[in-house]
VOPAGU-2260 file (C-alpha; in pm, 1 decimal, decimal comma):
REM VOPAGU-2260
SITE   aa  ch    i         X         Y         Z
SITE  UNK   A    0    5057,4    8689,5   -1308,8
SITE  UNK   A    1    4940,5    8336,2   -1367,9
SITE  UNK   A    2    5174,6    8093,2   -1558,4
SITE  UNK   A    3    5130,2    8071,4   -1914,9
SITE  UNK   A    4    5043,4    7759,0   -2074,3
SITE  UNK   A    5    5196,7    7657,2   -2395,2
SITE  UNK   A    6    5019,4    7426,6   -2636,9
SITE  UNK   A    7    5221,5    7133,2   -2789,1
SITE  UNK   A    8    5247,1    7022,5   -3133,3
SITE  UNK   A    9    5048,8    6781,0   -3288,1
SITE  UNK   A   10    5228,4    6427,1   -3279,6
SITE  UNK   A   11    5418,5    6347,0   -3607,3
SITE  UNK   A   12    5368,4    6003,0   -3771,0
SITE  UNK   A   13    5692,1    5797,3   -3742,1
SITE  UNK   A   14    5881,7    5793,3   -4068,0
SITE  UNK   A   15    5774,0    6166,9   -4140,6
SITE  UNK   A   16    5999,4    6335,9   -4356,7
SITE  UNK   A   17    6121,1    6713,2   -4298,0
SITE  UNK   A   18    6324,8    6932,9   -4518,8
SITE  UNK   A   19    6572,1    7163,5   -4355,6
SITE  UNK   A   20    6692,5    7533,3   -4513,5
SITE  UNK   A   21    6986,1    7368,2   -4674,2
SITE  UNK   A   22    6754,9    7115,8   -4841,0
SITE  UNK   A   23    6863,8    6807,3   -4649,6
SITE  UNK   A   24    6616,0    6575,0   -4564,7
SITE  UNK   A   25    6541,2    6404,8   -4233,0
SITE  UNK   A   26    6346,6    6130,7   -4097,9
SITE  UNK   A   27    6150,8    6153,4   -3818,5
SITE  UNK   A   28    6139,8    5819,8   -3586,3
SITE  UNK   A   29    5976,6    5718,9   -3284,8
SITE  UNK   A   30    5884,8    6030,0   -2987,3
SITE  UNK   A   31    6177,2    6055,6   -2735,6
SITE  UNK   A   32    6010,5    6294,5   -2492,4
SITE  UNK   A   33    5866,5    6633,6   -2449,6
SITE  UNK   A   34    5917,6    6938,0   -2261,7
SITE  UNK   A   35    5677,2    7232,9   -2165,5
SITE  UNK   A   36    5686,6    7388,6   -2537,5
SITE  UNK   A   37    5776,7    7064,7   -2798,1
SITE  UNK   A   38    5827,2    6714,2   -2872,7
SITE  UNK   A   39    6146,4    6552,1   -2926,8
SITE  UNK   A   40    6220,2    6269,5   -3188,7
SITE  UNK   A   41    6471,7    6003,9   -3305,2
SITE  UNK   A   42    6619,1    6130,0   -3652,1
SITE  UNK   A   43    6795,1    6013,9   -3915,8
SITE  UNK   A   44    6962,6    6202,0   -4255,5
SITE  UNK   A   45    6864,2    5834,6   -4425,8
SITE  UNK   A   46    6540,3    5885,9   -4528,5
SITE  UNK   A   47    6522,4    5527,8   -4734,1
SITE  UNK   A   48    6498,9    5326,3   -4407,3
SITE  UNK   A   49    6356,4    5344,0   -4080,4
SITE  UNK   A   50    6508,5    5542,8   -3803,4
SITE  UNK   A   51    6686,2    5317,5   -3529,1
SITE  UNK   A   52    6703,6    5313,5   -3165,0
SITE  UNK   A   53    7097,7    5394,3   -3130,4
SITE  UNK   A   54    7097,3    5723,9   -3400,3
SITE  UNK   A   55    7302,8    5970,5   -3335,1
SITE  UNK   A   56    7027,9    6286,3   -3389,3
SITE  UNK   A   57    6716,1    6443,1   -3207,8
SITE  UNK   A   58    6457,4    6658,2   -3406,6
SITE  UNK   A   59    6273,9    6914,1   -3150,0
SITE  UNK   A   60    5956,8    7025,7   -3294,2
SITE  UNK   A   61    5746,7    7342,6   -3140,3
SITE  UNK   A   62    5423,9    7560,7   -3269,2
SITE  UNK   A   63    5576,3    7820,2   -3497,5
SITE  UNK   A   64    5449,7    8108,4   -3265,5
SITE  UNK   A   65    5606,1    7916,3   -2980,1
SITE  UNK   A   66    5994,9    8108,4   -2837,4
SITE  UNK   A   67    6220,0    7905,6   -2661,1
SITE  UNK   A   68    6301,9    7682,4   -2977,4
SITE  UNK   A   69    6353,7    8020,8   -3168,0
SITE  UNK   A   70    6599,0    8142,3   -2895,4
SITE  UNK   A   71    6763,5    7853,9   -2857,8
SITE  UNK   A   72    6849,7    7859,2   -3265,5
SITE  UNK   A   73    6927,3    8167,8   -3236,3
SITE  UNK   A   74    7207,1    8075,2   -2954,6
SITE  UNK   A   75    7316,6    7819,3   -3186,1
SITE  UNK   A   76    7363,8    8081,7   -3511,8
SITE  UNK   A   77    7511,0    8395,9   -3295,5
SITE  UNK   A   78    7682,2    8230,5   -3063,7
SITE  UNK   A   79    7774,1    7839,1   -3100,0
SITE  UNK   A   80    7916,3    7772,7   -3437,7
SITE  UNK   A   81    8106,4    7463,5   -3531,8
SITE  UNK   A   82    8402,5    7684,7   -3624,4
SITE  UNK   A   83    8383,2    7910,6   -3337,8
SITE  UNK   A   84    8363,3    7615,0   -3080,1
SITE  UNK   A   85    8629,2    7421,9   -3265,6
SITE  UNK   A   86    8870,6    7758,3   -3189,1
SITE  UNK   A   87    8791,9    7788,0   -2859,7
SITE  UNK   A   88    8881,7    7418,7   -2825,9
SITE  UNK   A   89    9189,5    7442,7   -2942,2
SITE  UNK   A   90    9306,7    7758,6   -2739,0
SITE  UNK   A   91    9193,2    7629,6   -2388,3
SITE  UNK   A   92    9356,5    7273,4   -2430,5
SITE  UNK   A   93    9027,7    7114,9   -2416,0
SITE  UNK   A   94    8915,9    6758,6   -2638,5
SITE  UNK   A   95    8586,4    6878,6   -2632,1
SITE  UNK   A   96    8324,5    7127,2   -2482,1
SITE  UNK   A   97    7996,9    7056,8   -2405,4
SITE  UNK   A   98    7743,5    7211,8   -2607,1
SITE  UNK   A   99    7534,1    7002,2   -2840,4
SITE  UNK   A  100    7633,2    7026,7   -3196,0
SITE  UNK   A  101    7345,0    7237,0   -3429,0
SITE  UNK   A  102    7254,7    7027,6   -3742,1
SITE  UNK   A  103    6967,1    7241,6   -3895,4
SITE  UNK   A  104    6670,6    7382,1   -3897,1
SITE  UNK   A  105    6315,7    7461,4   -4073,5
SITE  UNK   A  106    5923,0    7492,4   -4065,4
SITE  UNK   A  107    5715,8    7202,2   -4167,5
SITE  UNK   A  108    5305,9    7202,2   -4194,9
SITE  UNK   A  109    5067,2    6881,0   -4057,0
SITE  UNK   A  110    4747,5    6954,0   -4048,4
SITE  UNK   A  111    4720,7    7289,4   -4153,3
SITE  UNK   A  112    4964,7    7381,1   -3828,6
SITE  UNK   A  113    5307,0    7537,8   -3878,2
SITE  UNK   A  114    5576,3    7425,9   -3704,2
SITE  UNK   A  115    5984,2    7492,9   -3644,7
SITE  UNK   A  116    6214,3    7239,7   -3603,5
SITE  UNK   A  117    6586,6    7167,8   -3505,1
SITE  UNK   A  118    6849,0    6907,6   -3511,3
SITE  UNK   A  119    7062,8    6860,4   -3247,0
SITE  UNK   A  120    7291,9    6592,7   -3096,1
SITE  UNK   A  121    7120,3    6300,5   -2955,9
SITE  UNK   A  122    7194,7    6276,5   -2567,1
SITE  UNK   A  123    7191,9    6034,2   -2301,5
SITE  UNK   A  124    7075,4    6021,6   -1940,4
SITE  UNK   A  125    7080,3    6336,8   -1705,0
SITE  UNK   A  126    7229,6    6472,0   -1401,9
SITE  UNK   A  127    6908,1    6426,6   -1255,1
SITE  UNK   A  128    6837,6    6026,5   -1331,0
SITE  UNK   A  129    7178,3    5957,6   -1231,9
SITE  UNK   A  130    7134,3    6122,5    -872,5
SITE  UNK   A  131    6811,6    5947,5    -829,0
SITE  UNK   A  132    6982,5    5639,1    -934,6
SITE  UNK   A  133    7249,8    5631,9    -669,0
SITE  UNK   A  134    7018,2    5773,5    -355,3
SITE  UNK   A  135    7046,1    6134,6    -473,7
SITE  UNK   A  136    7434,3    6102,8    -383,6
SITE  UNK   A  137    7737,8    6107,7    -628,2
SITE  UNK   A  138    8053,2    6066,7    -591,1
SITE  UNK   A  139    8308,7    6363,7    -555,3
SITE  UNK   A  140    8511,8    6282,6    -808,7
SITE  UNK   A  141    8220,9    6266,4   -1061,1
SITE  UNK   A  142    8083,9    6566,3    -918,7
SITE  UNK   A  143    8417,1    6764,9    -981,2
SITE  UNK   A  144    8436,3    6633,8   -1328,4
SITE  UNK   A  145    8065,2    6747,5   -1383,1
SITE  UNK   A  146    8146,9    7089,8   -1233,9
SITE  UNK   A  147    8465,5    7165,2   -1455,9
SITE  UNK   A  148    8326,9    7080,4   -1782,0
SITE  UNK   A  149    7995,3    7284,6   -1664,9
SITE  UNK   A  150    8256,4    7591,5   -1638,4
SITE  UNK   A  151    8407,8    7546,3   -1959,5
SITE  UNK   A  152    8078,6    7580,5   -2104,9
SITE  UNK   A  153    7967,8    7881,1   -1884,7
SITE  UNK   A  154    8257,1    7995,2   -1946,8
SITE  UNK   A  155    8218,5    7977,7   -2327,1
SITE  UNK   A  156    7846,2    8123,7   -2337,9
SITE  UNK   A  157    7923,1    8431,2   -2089,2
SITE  UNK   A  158    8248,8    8505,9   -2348,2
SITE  UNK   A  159    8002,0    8527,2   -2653,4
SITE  UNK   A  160    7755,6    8719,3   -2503,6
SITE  UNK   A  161    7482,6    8476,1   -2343,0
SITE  UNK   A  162    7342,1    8327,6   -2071,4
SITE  UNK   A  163    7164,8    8018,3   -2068,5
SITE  UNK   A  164    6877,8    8078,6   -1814,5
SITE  UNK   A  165    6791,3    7716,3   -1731,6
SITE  UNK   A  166    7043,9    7545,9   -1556,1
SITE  UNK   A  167    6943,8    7216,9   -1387,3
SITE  UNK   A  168    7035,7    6851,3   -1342,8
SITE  UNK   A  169    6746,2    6785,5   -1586,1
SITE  UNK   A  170    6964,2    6995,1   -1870,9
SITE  UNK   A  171    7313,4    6802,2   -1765,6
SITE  UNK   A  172    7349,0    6493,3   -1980,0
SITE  UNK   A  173    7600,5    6234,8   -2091,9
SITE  UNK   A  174    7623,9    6168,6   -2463,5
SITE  UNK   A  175    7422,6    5930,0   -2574,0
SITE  UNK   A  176    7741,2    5713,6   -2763,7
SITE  UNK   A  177    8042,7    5826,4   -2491,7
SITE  UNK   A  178    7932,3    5836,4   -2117,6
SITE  UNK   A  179    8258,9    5972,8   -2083,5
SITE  UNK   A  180    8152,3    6313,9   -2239,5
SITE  UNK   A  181    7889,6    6539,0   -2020,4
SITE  UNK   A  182    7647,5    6841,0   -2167,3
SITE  UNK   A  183    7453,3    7120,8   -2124,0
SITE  UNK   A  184    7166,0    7114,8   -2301,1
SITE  UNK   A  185    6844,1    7307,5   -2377,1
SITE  UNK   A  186    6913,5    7677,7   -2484,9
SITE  UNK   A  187    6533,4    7766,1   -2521,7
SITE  UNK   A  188    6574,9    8024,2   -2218,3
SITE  UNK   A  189    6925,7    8142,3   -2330,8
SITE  UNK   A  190    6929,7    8506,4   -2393,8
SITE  UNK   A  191    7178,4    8799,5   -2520,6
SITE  UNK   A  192    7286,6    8965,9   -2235,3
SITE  UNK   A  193    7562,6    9161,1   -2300,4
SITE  UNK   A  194    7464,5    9227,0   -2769,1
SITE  UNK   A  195    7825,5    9356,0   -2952,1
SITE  UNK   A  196    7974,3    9416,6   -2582,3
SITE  UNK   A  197    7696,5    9674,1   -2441,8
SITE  UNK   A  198    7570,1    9501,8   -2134,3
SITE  UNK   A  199    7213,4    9493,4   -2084,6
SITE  UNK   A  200    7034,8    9772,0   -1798,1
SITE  UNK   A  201    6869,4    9610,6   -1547,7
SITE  UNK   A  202    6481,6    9604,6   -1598,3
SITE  UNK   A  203    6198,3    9431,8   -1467,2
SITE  UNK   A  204    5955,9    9325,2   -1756,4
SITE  UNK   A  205    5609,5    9125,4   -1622,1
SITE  UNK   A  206    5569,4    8949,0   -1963,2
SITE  UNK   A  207    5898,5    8737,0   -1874,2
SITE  UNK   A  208    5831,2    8697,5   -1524,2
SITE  UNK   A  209    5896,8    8337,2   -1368,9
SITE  UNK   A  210    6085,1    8225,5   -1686,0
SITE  UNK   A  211    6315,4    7920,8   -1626,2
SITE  UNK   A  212    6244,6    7613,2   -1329,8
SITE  UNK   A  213    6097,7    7727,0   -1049,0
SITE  UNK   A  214    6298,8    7593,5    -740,2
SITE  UNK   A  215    6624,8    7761,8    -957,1
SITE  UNK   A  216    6437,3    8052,4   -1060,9
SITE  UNK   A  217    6663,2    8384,6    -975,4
SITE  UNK   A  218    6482,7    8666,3    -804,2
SITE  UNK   A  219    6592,9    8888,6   -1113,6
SITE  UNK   A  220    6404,2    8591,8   -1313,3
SITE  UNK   A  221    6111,2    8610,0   -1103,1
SITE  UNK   A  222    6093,7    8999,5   -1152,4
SITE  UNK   A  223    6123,5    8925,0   -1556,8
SITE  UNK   A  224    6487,5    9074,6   -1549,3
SITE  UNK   A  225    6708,8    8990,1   -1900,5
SITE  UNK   A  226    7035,3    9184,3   -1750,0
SITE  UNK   A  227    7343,3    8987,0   -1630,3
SITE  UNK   A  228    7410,5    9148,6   -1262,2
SITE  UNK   A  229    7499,1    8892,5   -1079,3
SITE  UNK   A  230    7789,5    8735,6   -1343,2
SITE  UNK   A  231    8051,6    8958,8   -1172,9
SITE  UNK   A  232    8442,8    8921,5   -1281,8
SITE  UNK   A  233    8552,3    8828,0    -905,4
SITE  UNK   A  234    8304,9    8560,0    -876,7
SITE  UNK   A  235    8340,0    8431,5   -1250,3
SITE  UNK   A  236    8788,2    8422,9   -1141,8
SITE  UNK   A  237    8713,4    8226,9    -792,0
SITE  UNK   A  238    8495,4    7972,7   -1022,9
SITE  UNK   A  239    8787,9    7948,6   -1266,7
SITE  UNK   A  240    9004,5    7910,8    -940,9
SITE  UNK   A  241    8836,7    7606,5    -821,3
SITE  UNK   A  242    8801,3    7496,2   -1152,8
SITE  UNK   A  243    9190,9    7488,6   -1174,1
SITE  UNK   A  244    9206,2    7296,0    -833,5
SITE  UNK   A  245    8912,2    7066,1    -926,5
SITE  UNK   A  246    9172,6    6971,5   -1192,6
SITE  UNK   A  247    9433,4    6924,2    -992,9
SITE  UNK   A  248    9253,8    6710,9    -750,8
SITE  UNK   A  249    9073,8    6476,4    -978,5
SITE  UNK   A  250    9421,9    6405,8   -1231,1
């Protein structure tokens, strides 16, 4: 089956203003970047000025018939509420995890084109620009540090019932106002795997075929396989293992 192609939205003008479903108002500012389904934009809740360079939001913007910005809100409504993160925070010892915080959401029309939207943290640089950066090498310390706060957030998904389907260097990156802080972004390929504790059967569906990056893309993926076979308990306690002695090593 051929790879689907995915039209992006129109570009925005700068200063546009969006409403989201709790009637707060956001400006739009200059483009960020784009992926394969959207456009990503400065923000800013105050809608009197322009937006600056150093604000703390991101608006993604995708066709209304477009998925992975549905999915990914839906992640952020089932599964990664403020309250619900804050908890786990607090019973794992941890000063933060890293997920990007949810702001809000809504549709918006330009040019007689519908369109969803999200606001999201604002993130730095990636996994993948720091690697190339430093000769594609890092150091072991920083790569432990990386790895252990990657855990915690696997960790934190697979407990409430998703996976996120696209992990990559390009989705690891630092906060944008503490380089100290490390995320994992992007839940457009996230999926339910295991809905009010019934795990998914495994089942090969064409229509999702090839979903994710290609040089990471599971066999399962490449079959169009939503089930969660391979997130087995051993091999989820030796990561949590060497997560402890990561720890230990790094302190």
């Amino acid at each position: 089956m051929p790879p689907r192609k995915n039209k992006l939205p129109a570009l925005l003008p700068e200063g546009f203003i969006v409403n989201d479903t709790s009637k707060k108002s956001w400006r739009l500012g200059k483009k960020l970047g784009q992926g394969g389904f959207g456009l990503i934009y400065l923000a800013s809740p105050d809608c009197d000025r322009p937006v600056p360079d150093d604000t703390a939001y991101v608006i993604k913007v995708e066709n209304y018939q477009n998925g992975p910005l549905f999915c990914e809100l839906k992640f952020y409504q089932r599964a990664a509420k403020p309250e619900d993160v804050t908890l786990w925070i607090h019973r794992h010892n941890l000063d933060y995890l890293g997920i990007p915080r949810y702001w809000g959401t809504g549709e918006l029309n330009y040019n007689s084109s519908s369109y969803r939207f999200m606001v999201v943290d604002r993130l730095g640089t990636d996994l993948q620009k720091m690697q190339n950066n430093n000769s594609g090498r890092l150091p072991a310390k920083t790569v432990m540090q990386i790895g252990i706060r990657m855990l915690d957030v696997l960790e934190y998904i697979h407990e409430h019932e998703y996976v996120h389907g696209d992990i990559k260097a390009g989705n690891i990156l630092l906060h944008s106002l503490d380089a100290s802080k490390v995320y994992l972004a992007d839940y457009g390929l996230s999926y339910r795997y295991c809905p009010n504790g019934k795990h998914k059967e495994y089942k090969e569906d064409p229509r999702k075929c090839h979903n994710g990056t290609i040089e990471f893309t599971s066999r399962d993926a490449h079959k169009g396989v939503d089930s969660h076979r391979n997130l087995r308990k051993k091999s989820l306690r030796a990561a949590m293992a060497r997560k402890v002695n990561a720890r230990e090593y790094i302190v």
